[in-house]
MARKOLLO-753965 format. One record per residue (C-alpha): x, y, z. Coordinates in pm, whole numbers, padded with zeros to 5 digits, always signed. Layout:
<recs>
XYZ ...
</recs>
This chain:
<recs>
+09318+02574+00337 +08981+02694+00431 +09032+02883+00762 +08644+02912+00868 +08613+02600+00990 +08876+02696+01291 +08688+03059+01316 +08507+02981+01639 +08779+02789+01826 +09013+03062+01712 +08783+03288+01867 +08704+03112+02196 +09099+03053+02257 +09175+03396+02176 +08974+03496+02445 +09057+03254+02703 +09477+03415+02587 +09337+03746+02649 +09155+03662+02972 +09501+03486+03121 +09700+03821+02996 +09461+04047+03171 +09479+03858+03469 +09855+03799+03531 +09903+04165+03419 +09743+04293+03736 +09950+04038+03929 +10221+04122+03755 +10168+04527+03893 +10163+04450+04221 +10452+04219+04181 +10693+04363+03897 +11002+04144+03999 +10789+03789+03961 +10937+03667+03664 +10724+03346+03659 +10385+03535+03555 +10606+03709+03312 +10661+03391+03170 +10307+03297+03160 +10240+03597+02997 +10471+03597+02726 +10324+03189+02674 +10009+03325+02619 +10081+03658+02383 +10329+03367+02197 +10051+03132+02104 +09782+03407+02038 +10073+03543+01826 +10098+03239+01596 +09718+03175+01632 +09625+03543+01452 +09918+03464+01177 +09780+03139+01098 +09401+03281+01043 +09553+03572+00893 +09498+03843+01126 +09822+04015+01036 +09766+04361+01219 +09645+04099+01574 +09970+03920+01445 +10227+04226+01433 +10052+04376+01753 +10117+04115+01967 +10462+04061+01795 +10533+04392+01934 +10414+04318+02276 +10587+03946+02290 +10926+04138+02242 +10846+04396+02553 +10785+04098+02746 +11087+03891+02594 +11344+04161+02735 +11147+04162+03094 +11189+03825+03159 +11525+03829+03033 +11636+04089+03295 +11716+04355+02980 +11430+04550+03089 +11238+04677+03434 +10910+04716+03401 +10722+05099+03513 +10366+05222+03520 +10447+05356+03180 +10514+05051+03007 +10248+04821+03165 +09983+05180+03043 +10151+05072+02729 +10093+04698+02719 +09726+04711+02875 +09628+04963+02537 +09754+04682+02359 +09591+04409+02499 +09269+04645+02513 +09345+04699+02104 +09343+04301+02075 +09052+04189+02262 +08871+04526+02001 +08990+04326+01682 +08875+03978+01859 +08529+04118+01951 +08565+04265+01558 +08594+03925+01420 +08338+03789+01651 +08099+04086+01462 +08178+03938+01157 +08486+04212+01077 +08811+04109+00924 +08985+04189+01244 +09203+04456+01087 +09262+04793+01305 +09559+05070+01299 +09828+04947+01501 +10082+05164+01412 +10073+05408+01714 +10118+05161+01968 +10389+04918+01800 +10571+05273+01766 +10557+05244+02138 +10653+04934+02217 +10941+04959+01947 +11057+05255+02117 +11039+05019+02489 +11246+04755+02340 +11546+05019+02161 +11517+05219+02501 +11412+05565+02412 +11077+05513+02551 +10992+05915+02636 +11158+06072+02307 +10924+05863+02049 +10642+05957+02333 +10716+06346+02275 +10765+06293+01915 +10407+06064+01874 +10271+06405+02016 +10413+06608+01795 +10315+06442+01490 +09966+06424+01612 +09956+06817+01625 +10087+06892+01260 +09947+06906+00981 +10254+06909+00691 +10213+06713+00410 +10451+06476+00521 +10264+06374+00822 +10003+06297+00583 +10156+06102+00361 +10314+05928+00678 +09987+05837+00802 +09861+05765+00444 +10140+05477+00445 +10004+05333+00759 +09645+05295+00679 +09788+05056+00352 +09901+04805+00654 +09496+04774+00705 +09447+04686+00347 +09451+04344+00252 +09663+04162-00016 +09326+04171-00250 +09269+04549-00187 +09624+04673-00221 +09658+04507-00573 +09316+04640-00705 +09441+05008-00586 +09804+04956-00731 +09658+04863-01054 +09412+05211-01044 +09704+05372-00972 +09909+05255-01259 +09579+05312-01509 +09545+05696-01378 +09344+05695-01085 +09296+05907-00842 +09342+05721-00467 +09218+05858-00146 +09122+05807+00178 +08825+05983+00302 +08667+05999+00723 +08320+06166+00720 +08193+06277+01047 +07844+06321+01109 +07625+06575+01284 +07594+06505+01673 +07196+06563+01637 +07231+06316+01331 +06921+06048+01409 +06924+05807+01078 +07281+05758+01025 +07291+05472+00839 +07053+05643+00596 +07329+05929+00583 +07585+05663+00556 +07407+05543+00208 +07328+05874+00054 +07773+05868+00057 +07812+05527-00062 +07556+05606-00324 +07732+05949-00460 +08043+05821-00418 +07984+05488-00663 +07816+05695-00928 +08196+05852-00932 +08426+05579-00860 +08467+05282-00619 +08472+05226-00252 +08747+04972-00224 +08721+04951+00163 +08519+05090+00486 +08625+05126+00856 +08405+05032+01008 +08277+04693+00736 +07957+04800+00551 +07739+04541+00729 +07808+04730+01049 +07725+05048+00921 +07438+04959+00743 +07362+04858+01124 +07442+05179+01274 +07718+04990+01455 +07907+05294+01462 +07982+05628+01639 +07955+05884+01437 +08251+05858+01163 +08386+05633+00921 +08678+05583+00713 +08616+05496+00329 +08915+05381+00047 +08847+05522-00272 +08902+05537-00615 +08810+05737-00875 +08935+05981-01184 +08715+06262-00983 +08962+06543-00846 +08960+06625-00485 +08785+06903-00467 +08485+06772-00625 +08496+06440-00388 +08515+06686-00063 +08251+06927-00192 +07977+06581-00284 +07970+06467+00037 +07975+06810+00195 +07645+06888+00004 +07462+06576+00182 +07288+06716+00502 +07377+06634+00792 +07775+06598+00741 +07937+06797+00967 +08324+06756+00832 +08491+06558+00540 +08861+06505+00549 +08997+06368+00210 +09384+06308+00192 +09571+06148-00112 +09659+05770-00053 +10039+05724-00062 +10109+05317-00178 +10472+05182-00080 +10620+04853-00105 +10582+04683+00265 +10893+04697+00487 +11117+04371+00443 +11137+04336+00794 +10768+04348+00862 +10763+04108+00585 +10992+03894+00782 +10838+03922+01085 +10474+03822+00954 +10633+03519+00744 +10822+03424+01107 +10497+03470+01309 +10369+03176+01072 +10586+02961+01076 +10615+02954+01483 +10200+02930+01451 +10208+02517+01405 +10448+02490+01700 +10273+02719+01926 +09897+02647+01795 +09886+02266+01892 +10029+02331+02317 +09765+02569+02318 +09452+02332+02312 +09610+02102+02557 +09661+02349+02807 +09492+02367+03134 +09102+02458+02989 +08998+02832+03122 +08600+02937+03217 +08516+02976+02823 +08320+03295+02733 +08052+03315+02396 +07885+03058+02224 +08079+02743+02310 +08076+02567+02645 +08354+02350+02763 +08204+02003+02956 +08443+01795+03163 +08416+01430+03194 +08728+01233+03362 +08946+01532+03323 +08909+01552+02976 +08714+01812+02832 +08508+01884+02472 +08385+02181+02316 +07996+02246+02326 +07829+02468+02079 +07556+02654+02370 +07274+02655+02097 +07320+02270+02066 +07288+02243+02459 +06957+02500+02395 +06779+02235+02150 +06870+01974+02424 +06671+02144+02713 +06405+02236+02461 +06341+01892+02404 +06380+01794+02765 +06131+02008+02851 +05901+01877+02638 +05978+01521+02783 +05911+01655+03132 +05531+01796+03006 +05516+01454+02892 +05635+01324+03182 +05375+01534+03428 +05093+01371+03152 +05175+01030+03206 +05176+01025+03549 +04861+01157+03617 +04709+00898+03336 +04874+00591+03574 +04698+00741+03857 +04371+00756+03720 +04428+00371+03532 +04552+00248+03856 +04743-00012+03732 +05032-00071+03937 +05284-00253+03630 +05185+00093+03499 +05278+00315+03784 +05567+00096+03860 +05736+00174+03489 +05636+00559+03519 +05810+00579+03844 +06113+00449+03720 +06080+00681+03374 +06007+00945+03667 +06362+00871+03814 +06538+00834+03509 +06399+01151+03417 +06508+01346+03683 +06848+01224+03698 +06880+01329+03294 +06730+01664+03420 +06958+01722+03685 +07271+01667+03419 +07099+01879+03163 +07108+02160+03361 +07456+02071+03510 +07575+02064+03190 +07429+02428+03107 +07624+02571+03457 +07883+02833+03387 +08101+02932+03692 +08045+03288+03790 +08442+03332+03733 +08344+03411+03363 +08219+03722+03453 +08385+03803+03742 +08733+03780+03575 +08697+04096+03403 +08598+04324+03683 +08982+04368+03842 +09115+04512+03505 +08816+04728+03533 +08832+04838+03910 +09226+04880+03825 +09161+05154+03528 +08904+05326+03726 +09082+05365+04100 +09330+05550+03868 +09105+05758+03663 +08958+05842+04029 +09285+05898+04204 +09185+05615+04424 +09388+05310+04573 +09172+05011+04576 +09174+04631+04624 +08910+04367+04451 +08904+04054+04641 +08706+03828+04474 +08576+03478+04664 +08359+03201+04508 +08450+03249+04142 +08379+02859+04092 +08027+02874+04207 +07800+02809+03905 +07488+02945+03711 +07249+02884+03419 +07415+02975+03123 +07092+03203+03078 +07165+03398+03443 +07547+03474+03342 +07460+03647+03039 +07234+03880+03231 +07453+03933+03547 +07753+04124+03390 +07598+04463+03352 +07412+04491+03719 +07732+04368+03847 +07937+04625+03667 +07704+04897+03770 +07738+04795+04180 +08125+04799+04146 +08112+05103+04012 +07911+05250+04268 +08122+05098+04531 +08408+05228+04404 +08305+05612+04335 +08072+05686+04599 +08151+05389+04847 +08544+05399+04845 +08703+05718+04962 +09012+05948+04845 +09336+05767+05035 +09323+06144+05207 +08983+06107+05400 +09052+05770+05459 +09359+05832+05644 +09176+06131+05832 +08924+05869+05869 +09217+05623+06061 +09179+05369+05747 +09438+05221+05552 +09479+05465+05235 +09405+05171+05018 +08986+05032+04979 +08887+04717+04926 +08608+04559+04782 +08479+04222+04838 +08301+04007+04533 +08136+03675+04645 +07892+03425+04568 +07800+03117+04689 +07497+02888+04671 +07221+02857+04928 +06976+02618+04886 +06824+02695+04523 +06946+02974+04489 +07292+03195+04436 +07440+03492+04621 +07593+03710+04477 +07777+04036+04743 +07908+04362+04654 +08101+04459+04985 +08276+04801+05049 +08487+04919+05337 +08437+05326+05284 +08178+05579+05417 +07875+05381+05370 +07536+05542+05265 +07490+05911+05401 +07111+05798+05508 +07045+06184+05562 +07116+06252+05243 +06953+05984+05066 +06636+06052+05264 +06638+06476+05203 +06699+06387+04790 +06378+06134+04836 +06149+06435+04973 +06263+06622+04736 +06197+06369+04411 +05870+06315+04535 +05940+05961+04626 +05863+05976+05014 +05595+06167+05205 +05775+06402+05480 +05512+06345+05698 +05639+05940+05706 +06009+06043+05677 +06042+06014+06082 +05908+05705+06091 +06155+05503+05824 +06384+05277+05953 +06712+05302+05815 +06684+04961+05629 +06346+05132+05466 +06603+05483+05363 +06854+05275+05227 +06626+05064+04979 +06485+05452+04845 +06818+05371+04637 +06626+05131+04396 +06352+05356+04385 +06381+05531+04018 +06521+05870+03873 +06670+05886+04296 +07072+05952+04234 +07267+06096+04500 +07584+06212+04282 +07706+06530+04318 +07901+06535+04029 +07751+06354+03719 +07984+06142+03592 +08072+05792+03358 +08186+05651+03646 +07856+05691+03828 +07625+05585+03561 +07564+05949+03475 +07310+06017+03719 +07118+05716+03644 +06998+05538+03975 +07035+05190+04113 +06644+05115+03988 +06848+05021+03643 +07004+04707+03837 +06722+04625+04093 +06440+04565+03739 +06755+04339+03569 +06792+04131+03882 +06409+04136+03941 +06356+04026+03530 +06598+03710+03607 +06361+03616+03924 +06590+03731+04137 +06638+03998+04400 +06867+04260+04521 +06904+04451+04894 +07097+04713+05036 +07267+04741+05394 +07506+05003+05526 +07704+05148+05845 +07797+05450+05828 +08157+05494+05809 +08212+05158+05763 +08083+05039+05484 +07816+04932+05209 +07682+04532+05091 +07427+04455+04820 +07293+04138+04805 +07169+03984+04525 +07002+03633+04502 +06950+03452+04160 +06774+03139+04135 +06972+02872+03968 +06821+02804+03615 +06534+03022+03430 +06440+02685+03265 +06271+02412+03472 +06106+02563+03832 +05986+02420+04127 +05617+02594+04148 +05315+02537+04371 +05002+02500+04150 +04674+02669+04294 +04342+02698+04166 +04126+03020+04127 +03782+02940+04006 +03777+02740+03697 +04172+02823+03657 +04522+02716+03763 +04827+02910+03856 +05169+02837+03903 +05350+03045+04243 +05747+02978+04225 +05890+02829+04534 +06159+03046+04524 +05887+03333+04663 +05704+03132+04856 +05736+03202+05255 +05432+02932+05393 +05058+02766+05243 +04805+02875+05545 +04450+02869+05569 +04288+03089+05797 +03932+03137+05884 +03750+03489+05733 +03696+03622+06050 +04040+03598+06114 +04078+03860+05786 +04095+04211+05898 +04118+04580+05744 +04356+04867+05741 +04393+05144+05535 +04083+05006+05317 +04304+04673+05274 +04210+04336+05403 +04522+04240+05578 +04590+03917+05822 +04814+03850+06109 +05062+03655+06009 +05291+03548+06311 +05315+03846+06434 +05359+04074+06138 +05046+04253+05914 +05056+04079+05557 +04816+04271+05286 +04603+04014+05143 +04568+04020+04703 +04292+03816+04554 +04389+03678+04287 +04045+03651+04143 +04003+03999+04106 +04383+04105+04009 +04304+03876+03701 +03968+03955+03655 +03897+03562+03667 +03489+03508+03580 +03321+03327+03891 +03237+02979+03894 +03124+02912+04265 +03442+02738+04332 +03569+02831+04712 +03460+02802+05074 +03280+03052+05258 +03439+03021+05584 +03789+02994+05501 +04074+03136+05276 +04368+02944+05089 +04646+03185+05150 +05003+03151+04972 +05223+03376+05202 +05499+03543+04944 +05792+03778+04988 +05994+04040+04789 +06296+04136+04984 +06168+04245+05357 +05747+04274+05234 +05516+04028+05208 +05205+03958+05098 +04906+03678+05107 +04811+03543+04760 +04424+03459+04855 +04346+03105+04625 +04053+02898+04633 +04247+02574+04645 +04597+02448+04667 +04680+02169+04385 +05044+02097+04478 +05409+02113+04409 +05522+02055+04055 +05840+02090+03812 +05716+02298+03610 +05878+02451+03205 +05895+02800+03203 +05751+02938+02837 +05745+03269+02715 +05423+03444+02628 +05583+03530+02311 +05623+03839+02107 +05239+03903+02091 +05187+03929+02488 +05450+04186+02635 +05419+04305+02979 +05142+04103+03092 +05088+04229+03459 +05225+04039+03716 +05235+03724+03495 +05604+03598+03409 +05479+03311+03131 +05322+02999+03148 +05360+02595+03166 +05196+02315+03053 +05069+02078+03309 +05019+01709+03282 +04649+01742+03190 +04722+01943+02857 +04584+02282+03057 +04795+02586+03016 +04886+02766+03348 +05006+03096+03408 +05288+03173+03624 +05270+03447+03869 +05516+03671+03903 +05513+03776+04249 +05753+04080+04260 +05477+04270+04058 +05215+04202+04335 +05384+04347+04598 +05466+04712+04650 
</recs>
């Protein structure tokens, strides 16, 4: 039976297992005696268990075998669970979700298990600490024994294929080994490096199998080692001393490969894992659906729900958005016929249309929960690398966003949490001088607002030192000391964004390694969006970020400049105004206006892009599109406002990069091509 064809829903459901483990593991921590998540753990590891065997994922398969049996005795009162063993069972489930993400890559899934189902072995017979101290022994020695030990276990990564082919070599004469080379740290091309081994290596023998595949080194998809199976009727010493003569190789270890027969009981095991996969693979797509992750989407009609491929859904708005160009065409031709049968039908097509639109794009929305379900593993592994007790509470996990958005938001996101949590959250120690609880919490919410999403980052520690961020400003360069006094403390705390400003003592991965909050501000600002900072000191720190829905279709005001038109999103639009040119005044060699109150710069469009003059324009009055970023504003001056349109957002493509201050283009109903400002560049 061809397994390929299940490939992607194997995929999609292993991840939506893994996503339900890592979730109920972190309940299960705070609530060790709740045998019902137990339960719905061990459901989960059984069907990913008999969904691995079935594909053939045997190491995935014996892994979670392993893990199943931990859990088994738990829920079965033979066992109480300690930090220890849940350590134990998170590296497993981190091991997994590696080999998943290897398949998705295009691997065969294969890794070495061997040290952790030692572990879990040794959980289940009881003697938990002795194989601990004895796994630490073996790792320092070097006997022969140890090698030939560890020889044996890299033949469990081999496949059936493989082991034959190297039995065979054996039996004719050859010479088996298994080889890591480890390249220099300053090494720049090392995939080149990578051939130049393959290549002397082949004139001598054959490469049976690489860790990682060849397609992912010839991608420089790895670190800075891999692992190579070889044959050949080449002694050691002249395999070792080869490579070594490459440049750029900083160590080659080369031990003999010992085959053995496979264990009958993990021969029984693997042959039991299939044969529970067809009772446990067939619950496990009628189960209540999870927020997918990847390239599928899951759309619900009834209560019933079907797998999308996203690139099929991609075509679809393509080709709507070409039917709403067309749309914007034929409108404007019934208005200039002025037949009203033909108005009448376009109106309807109109409202058709829209309602199709507004489906499309429904059917593209992705609750934020996707991304937001992996953040408590990850605050739960860093409050303990940091010594720190913290709580996530996360609110408005079903609030959705354009497929597009989702993909982008992860990062940014994991970059504010982190910050929270190492310079926001405090030691349990100062927050007990402090009179706080000992445990922090931070908030995660979104929530919709008009067009738009919200997305907070709340903490409850010691806020933003102001003082500090304003003295490490001054000292970067980034603010003028003689305007230092005159900041407001909104004004300090947005210096975070500005770039190369970090105030970390201590450099550190936590932190970002020194690398500022600019990183996440130019993300959110590249998605439309925008982010803001507010603080009290001793109480806390929120960033606010705001997303607009979908990337794809836009509500825009259309203006014309001369002999051309320009599209302004809504979404940075304050207010239209016209106001009379002696109304325009000038500060700081800048024609500015008063606009209710407050002093708004004016930009000319005309002469930001250099747009040849045609005469078009009054000369006693302005057009003036009123825009924001954040807290600033500024006055697009126009010659004339067109009107609100849905507009299709196109790329520039690959020729025109970085355009200033233009974000792409649309085509209007007319046939004319119109740029789209992007308004974030125009104001500073």
């Amino acid at each position: 039976m061809d397994m390929n064809q299940y490939l992607d829903m194997f995929i999609e459901e292993s991840k939506e297992h893994l996503q339900a483990i890592n979730a109920n593991l972190l309940l299960l921590e705070n609530d060790p005696e709740n045998i019902q998540i137990v339960n719905e753990i061990f459901r989960s590891a059984h069907t990913l268990k008999g969904m691995s065997a079935t594909m053939g994922f045997e190491d995935m398969a014996s892994l979670t075998h392993e893990t199943e049996n931990v859990l088994d005795m738990i829920r079965n009162h033979k066992l109480t669970i300690t930090g220890d063993i849940m350590d134990v069972i998170f590296q497993s489930v981190d091991l997994i979700e590696g080999m998943v993400m290897n398949i998705v890559e295009g691997g065969d899934g294969s890794a070495d298990v061997s040290a952790l189902v030692k572990k879990l072995r040794a959980i289940v017979a009881g003697d938990f600490s002795a194989v601990e101290t004895a796994a630490a022994a073996e790792a320092a020695a070097e006997a022969p024994a140890g090698k030939e030990a560890a020889g044996s276990e890299r033949q469990h990564n081999l496949d059936e294929f493989a082991l034959t082919v190297l039995k065979q070599s054996k039996e004719a004469g050859h010479n088996l080994f298994w080889i890591k080379v480890t390249l220099d740290e300053g090494c720049v091309l090392k995939a080149a490096r990578a051939y130049m081994v393959f290549d002397q290596l082949e004139s001598m023998g054959d490469v049976i199998k690489s860790t990682p595949a060849v397609e992912e080194i010839e991608n420089e998809r790895f670190d800075r080692s891999f692992e190579l199976v070889y044959v050949t009727m080449q002694p050691a010493d002249k395999i070792r001393q080869t490579i070594a003569n490459i440049s750029e190789i900083r160590e080659v270890e080369l031990e003999p490969l010992q085959l053995k027969e496979p264990a009958a009981k993990a021969e029984q095991e693997v042959k039991q894992a299939k044969e529970q996969a067809a009772a446990s693979a067939a619950p496990a797509v009628e189960k209540k659906p999870e927020a997918p992750a990847g390239g599928l989407k899951k759309v619900s009609t009834a209560g019933k729900t079907i797998r999308v491929d996203i690139e099929r859904l991609d075509v679809l708005m393509n080709l709507f958005s070409e039917l709403v160009i067309d749309r914007g065409r034929l409108e404007q031709l019934a208005r200039e016929i002025g037949k009203s049968e033909l108005q009448e039908t376009v109106e309807h097509m109109s409202r058709i249309s829209g309602d199709l639109q507004n489906i499309i794009l429904t059917m593209r929305m992705v609750p934020v929960e996707q991304v937001f379900n992996r953040f408590p593993r990850m605050i739960r592994d860093l409050a303990k690398d940091l010594n720190k007790k913290v709580n996530l509470e996360i609110f408005g996990a079903e609030t959705e966003l354009d497929r597009t958005v989702i993909d982008e938001i992860g990062d940014p996101l994991v970059h504010l949490l982190r910050n929270s949590l190492d310079h926001g959250i405090e030691s349990p120690a100062e927050r007990k001088k402090a009179g706080k609880p000992e445990e922090g919490t931070i908030f995660l919410r979104a929530y919709h607002s008009g067009n738009h999403v919200f997305i907070e980052v709340k903490d409850d520690g010691a806020g933003i030192n102001k003082e500090k961020v304003l003295k490490k400003a001054i000292e970067r360069g980034i603010v003028n000391p003689a305007n230092a006094d005159s900041m407001t403390d909104k004004q300090i705390y947005e210096l975070l964004f500005a770039s190369g400003l970090s105030t970390a003592e201590v450099i550190s991965d936590i932190s970002g390694r020194g690398v500022g909050l600019d990183v996440v501000k130019s993300k959110i600002e590249s998605l439309g969006g925008s982010v803001s900072v507010d603080s009290v000191r001793g109480q806390g720190t929120t960033f606010l970020i705001q997303l607009p829905l979908t990337l794809s279709i836009i509500s825009a005001m259309l203006v014309q400049v001369q002999n051309e038109k320009y599209a302004v999103p809504l979404s940075s639009i304050i207010e239209t105004a016209v106001f009379r040119k002696d109304q325009i005044m000038m500060a700081h060699r800048q024609q500015v206006i008063d606009f209710r109150g407050r002093v708004v710069p004016l930009v000319s469009l005309q002469d930001i892009f250099q747009v040849p003059d045609a005469g078009v324009g009054s000369d006693d009055e302005v057009a003036v599109v009123i825009v924001r970023k954040g807290e600033k504003m500024a006055g697009l001056v126009v010659d004339s406002f067109i009107g609100q349109q849905e507009i299709v957002l196109k790329s520039l493509g690959k020729y025109l990069v970085n355009v200033f201050a233009i974000s792409g283009a649309t085509i209007l109903g007319d046939g004319q091509v119109a740029l789209i400002i992007d308004c974030n560049a125009l104001i500073k």
